[in-house]
VEXDREN-2710 file (C-alpha; in Angstrom, 1 decimal):
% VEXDREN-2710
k/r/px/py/pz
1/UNK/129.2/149.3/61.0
2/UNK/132.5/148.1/60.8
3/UNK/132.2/146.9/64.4
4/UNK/129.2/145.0/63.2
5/UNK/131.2/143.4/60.4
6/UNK/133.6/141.8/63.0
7/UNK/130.9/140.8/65.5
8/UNK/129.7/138.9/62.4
9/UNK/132.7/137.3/61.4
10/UNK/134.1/136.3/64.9
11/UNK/130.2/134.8/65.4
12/UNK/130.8/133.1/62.0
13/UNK/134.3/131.6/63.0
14/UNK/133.2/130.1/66.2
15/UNK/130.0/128.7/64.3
16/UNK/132.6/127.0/62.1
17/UNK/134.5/125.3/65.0
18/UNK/131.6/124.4/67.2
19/UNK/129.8/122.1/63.8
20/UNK/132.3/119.5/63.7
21/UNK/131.7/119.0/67.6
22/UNK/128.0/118.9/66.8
23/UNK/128.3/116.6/63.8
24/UNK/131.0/114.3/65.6
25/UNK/128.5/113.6/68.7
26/UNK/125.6/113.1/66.7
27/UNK/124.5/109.4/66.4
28/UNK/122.6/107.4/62.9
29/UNK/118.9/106.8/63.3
30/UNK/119.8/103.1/63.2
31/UNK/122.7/101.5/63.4
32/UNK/123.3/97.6/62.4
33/UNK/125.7/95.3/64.7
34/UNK/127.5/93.3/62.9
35/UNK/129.3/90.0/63.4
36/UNK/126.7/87.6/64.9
37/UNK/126.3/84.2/62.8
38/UNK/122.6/84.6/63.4
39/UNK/122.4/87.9/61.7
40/UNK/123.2/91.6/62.4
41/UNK/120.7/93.8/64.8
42/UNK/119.1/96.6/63.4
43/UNK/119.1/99.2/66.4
44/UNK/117.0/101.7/66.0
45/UNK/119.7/104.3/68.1
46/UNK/116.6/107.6/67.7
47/UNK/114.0/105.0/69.1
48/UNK/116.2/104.1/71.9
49/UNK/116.9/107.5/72.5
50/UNK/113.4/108.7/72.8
51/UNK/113.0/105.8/75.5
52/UNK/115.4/106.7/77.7
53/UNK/116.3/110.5/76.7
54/UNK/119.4/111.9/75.2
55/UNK/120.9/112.7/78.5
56/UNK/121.2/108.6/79.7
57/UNK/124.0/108.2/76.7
58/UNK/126.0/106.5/79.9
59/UNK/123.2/104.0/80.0
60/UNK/124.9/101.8/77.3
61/UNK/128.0/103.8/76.6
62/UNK/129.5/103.0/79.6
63/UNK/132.6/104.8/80.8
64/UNK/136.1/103.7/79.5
65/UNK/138.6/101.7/81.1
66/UNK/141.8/102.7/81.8
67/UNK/143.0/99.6/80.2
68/UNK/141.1/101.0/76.8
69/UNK/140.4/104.6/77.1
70/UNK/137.8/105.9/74.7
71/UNK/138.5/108.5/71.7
72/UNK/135.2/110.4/72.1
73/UNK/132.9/110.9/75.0
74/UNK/130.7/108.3/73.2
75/UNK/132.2/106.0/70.6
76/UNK/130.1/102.3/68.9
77/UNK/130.2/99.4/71.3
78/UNK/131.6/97.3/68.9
79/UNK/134.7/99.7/68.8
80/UNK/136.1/97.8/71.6
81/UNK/133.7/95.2/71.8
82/UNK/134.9/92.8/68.9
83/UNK/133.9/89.3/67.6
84/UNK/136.6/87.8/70.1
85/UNK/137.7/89.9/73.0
86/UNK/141.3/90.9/72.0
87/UNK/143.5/92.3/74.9
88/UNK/143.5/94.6/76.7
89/UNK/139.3/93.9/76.6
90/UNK/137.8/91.0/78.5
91/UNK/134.3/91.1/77.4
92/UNK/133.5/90.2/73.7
93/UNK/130.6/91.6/71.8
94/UNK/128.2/89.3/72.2
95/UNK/128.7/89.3/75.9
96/UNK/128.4/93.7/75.7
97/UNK/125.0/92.5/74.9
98/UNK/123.5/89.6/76.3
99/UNK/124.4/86.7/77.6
100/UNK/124.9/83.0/75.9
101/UNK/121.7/81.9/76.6
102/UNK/120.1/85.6/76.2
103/UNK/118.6/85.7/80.1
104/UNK/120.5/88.7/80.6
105/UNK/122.4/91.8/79.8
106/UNK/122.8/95.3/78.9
107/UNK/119.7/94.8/75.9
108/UNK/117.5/91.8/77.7
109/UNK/117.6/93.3/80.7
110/UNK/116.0/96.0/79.8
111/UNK/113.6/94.5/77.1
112/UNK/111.8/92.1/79.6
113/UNK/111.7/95.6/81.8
114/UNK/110.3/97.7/79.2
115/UNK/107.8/94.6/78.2
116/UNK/106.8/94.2/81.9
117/UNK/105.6/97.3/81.7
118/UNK/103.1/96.7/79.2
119/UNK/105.5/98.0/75.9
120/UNK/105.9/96.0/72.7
121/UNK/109.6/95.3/72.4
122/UNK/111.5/91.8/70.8
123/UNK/111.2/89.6/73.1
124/UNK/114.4/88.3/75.1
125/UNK/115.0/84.2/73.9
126/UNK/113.0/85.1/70.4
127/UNK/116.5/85.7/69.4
128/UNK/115.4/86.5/65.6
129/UNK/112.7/89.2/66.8
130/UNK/116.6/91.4/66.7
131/UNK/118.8/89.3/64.0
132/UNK/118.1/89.5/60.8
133/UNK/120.4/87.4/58.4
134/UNK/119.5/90.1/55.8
135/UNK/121.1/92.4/58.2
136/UNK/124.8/91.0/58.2
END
């Protein structure tokens, strides 16, 4: 019994140190980017997910650079991507996403591939079908 009592507790100890893990890589259902003058995004982060499955993460959390190594396996783009791309980063926020003229980039890109396909997604130059001035 007594042997049963510490199988418990050693169980219960390594539950304890393995939640913050858990609760530290688990993302919000949606998130809003910020900073835009033509509104924030709402991204819905759980839809995404169930697009391209919970094992793609790397699809848009890209691997660090060594000139801005990353604090967690996967961190919010706008954690290095800011308004204005302060050194050591090169690539500003807006840029993380799309392009100037919104032809291209990590989100068009695979809108107009997604709505190619026949799936209702905003669609890439309707630039407020994503920003919302309520949403800044």
């Amino acid at each position: 019994m007594k042997r049963l009592g510490l199988i418990a507790a050693a169980l219960a100890g390594l539950a304890l140190l393995a939640a913050p893990v858990v609760i530290a890589q688990q993302a919000p259902d949606v998130t809003i980017l910020k900073g835009s003058p033509m509104g924030g995004v709402k991204f819905l982060h759980a839809a995404h997910v169930k697009t391209i499955g919970d094992a793609k993460c790397d699809t848009c959390h890209h691997a660090s650079k060594p000139e801005k190594p990353m604090k967690a396996k996967q961190e919010k783009c706008q954690d290095c991507h800011t308004k204005t791309a302060a050194a050591p980063m090169k690539t500003k926020a807006q840029a993380a996403f799309h392009d100037a003229l919104a032809t291209k980039g990590l989100c068009i890109d695979c809108h107009v591939k997604e709505a190619a396909a026949g799936k209702k997604v905003p669609a890439a130059k309707k630039c407020m079908d994503c920003h919302k001035k309520e949403n800044t």
